[in-house]
N, C-alpha and C positions, 0 to 999 in steps of 0.2 A: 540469449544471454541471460545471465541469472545476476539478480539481487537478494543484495541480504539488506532486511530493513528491522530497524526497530515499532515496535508496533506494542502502543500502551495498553496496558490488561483490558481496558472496558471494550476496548474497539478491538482487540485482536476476539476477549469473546465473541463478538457481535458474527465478526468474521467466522470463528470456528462455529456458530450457529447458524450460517447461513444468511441470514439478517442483513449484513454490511458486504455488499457485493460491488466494493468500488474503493481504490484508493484516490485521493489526493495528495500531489506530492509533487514538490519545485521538482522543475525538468533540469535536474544536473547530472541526470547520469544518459541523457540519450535513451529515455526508453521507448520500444517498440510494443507493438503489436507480434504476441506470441513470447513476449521474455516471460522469466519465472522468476514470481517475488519469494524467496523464503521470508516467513516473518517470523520474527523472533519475539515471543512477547516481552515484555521490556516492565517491571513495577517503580511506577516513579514515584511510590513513598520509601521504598526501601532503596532503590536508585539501583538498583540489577535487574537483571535478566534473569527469569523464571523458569528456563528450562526447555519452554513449550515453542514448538515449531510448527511450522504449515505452510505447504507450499502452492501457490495459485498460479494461475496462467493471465499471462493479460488478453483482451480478447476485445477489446474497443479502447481508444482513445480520445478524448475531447482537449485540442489545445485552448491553452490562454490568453486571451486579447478577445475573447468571445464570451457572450451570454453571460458579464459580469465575472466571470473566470479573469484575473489579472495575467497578463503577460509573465511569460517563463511558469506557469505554472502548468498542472495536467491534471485532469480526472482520469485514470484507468478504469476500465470495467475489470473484473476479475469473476474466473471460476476454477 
């Protein structure tokens, strides 16, 4: 399955550098092992979307109720 998420300038570069190799993000859409996040960068002083995309694969997930991780939430790994 595929997601489109918004993803804030500072962390989406981090992500397009290689850097930030993991989303966190409330479990509302059901996501797996193997979906594909498009991210959308997103600028929250001017409140739009910059244009810029990138797509990752998930490839590990850690649920919520564990290691201080709250319930309904998820760390994804991504690459």
């Amino acid at each position: 399955m595929k997601h489109e998420l918004k993803t804030w300038t500072e962390h989406f570069q981090d992500v397009w550098d290689g850097i930030k190799t993991f989303e966190l993000r409330k479990n509302d859409r059901d996501y797996k092992v193997g979906d594909i996040l498009l991210l959308r960068e997103y600028n929250l002083d001017e409140n739009e979307y910059t244009g810029n995309t990138i797509h990752k694969y998930v490839t590990h997930i850690l649920e919520g109720g564990q290691f201080g991780l709250e319930e309904g939430y998820i760390i994804m790994s991504i690459e």
